[in-house]
Every structure is written in C-alpha cells, then in structure tokens.
N, C-alpha and C positions, 0 to 999 in steps of 0.2 A: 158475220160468217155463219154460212148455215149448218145444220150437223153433218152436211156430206163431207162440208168442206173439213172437218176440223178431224176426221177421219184419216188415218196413216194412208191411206190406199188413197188417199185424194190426189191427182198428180195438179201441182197448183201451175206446174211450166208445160201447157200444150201446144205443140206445132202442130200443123196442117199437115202431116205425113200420113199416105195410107197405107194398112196395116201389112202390107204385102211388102212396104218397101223399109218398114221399119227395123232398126236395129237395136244392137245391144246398149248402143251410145243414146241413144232414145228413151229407153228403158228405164235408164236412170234415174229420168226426171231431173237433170240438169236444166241451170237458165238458158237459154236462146244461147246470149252470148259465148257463154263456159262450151257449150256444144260446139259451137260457130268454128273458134279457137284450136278445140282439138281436132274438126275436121279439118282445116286448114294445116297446120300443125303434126299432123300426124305421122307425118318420116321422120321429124325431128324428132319426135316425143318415143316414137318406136325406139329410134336407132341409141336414144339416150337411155329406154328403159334394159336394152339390151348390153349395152357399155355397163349399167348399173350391176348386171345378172354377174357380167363377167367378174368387175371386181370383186363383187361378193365371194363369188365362186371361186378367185385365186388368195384371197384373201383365207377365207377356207382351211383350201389347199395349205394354206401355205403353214398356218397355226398347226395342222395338224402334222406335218412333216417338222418346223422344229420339234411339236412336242416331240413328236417319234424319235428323233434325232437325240433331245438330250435323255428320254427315258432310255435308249439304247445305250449313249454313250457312259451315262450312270453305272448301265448295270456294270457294262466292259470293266470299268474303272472298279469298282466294286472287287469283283471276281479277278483282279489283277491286285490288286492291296493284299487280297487274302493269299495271293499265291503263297505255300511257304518256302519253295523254292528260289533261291538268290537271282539266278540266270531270267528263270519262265519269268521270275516276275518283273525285273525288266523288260525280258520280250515283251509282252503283254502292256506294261505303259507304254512302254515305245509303239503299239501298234494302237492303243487309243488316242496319243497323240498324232499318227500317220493318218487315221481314219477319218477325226472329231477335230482337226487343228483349230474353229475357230470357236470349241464348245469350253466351257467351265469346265468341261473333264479333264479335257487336254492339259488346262491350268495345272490345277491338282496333281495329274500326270507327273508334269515335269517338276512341281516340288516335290512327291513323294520321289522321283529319280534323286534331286539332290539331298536328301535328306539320307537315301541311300550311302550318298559319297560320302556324305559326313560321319555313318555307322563304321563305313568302309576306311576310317581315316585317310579320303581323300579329300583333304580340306581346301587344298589351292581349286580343284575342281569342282565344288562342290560352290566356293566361294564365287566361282564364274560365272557358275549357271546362275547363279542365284540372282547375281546382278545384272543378268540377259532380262531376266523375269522383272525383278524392280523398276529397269527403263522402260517396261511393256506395261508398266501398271500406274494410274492417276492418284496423284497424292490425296486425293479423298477417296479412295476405296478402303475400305476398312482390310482389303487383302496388305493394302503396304505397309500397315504397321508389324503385319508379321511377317514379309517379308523383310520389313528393316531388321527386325531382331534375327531370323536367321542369318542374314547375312553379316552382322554384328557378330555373332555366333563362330561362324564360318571364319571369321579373318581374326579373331579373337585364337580360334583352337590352333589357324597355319599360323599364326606367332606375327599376324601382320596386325600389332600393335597402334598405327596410327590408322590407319583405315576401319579400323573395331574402334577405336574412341570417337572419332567422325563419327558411325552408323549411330555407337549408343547416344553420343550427344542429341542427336535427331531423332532420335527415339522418345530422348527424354523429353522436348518440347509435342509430345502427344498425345492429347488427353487419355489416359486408362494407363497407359507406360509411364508414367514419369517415372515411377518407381523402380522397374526395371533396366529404365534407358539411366536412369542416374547409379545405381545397384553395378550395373556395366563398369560406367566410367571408372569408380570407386575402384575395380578389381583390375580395371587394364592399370590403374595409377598404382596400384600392387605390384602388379607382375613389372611393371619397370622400374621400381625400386621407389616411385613418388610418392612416398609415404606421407608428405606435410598434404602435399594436394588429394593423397586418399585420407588423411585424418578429416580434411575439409569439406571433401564431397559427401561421407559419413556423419559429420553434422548437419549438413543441407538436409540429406535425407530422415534425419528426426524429426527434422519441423513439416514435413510434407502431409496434409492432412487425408493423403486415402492411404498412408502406412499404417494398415493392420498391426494389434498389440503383438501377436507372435513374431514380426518380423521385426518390430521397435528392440524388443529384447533382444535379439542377434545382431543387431546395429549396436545396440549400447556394449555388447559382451565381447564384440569385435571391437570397439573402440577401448576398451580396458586393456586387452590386451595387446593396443596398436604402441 
C-alpha cells in the first residue's frame, strides 16, 4: 500500500460517478454494495428511520408527563397531609385521588382518609376502606404488610375480634412482622378472656429471634403477671 493509500482522506471504494451528479451517499465512501442497498431500499430505510423518530419522540413525551404527573401529584398530596383543618383536609385527599386515581398519591390518599376514620373512632369505616385497599394490593408489595396491620388494627379497635386474629395471624407469617402479628394475636386472646392461648402465644414470642431486649422484658413482666 502506498502512502496515499494509507491516508484517511484515501477513499479505498470508488465509483464511476461524475462529480456533478454525486451525492451525500457517495461521500461516504461506502462499499459498492452497502450503497447499492440503501439506494434500492430507501423508502423503507426512510419511513423506518422516521417510525424510529416518532417513538423516540413519544417515548419522551411520555416519561416526561408521568414525571410531571407524580411530581404534581406529590406535591397535592403533600400540602393535603398538612392541612390542619379536619374537613379541607379531606377535601383535598379526595381531590388528589379524583385528579391522580392511578398515581401512588392517590394510594397514600385514601390510607391517610382511613387512618382519619380511625382518629375519628370510626372503626367499622375505616376497617372497610382498608380492606378495598388490601384487594387492590399484591401480596409482595411491601404496602400489604402495612396495610394487614392497619386493617388488624381496625377490626381489633370495632371489637370485630375474629377477623383482627385472622389479619394478625397473616401478619405474623411476614418477615419483619412476626413480632407484631404474633404481639396481636396474644392481645385479641386477652380481650376474649383466652388467657391459656395468650399465656401461649407469649411464650412463642420469647423464643423469636428479632425480639429486641426491651420488648423481651415486657413479655416476661406480662407473663408474671398473667
């Protein structure tokens, strides 16, 4: 190879085009063939680069309208929590959930509502809502462990006794809750007088190795005096 050839400006693929009729596609310095192709090819290659353009384009579009979507619906939600009035600040969830129905805010929304009903000792209500929420939610979202326990919570406080040992037992089979969801069981076997089955389930929970020492202590002080 001589030094012209080894030159970047060398064009090593020359056609017989003269320079009057030469184009961009020329210019290149594409092989014969590769040129051949895209002439041949060229509506398709166009109308595909242009299908390309669009999905790009709504693709876009489209990332930046959720973002907008939940950075708005955040704030709504936000500035509705803080309300410190009872009423506005229901209005106010209820209208981030009317606006954002199928954003994370909306979620949040309607547990801060029911969490309202339970401040509000409206327990049967509050125990409703809750369980609308729990059939909308996949037992691996890390949201249904706390909605189990609200809702535990909930039917615990309206005195609906077998449906709060249900929630806490299913609580308890969930890593990071055992402790809770069995803490549960133990207090509903109180309030109905099953005192052998809460002495029971209060042993259980000594032997459970994520019970914290401050909380081993109030198990054992509870059991002395069970």
């Amino acid at each position: 190879m001589t030094e012209e050839q080894k030159s970047p400006f060398f064009k090593l693929h020359v056609e017989e085009v003269t320079q009057a009729k030469r184009t961009l596609l020329d210019e290149l310095n594409l092989p014969p063939k590769v040129t051949q192709f895209i002439r041949d090819n060229a509506k398709i290659l166009q109308n595909s680069l242009v299908a390309l353009l669009v999905l790009v384009c709504a693709w876009t579009f489209y990332d930046y309208y959720t973002g907008k979507q939940r950075n708005d619906s955040t704030a709504m939600l936000a500035q509705a929590i803080a309300s410190p009035d009872p009423a506005a600040r229901a209005n106010e969830l209820n209208k981030v959930i009317a606006e954002y129905p199928r954003s994370g805010a909306a979620v949040w929304g309607k547990i801060a509502l029911a969490h309202d009903l339970m401040d509000n000792k409206e327990y049967g209500k509050a125990k409703e809502a809750i369980a609308v929420l729990l059939d909308s939610v996949d037992k691996k979202d890390p949201l249904y462990s706390l909605l189990l326990l609200d809702i535990a919570q909930a039917c615990e406080l309206a005195e609906d006794y077998a449906n709060a040992l249900n929630h806490y037992a299913a609580l308890r089979e969930i890593a990071g809750f055992t402790v809770l969801g069995s803490l549960g069981e133990a207090r509903i076997y109180e309030l109905t007088n099953e005192n052998g089955k809460a002495r029971e389930t209060y042993e259980k929970i000594k032997t459970l190795p994520d019970l914290n020492p401050t909380m081993l202590e109030w198990v054992e002080a509870k059991l002395a005096g069970m």
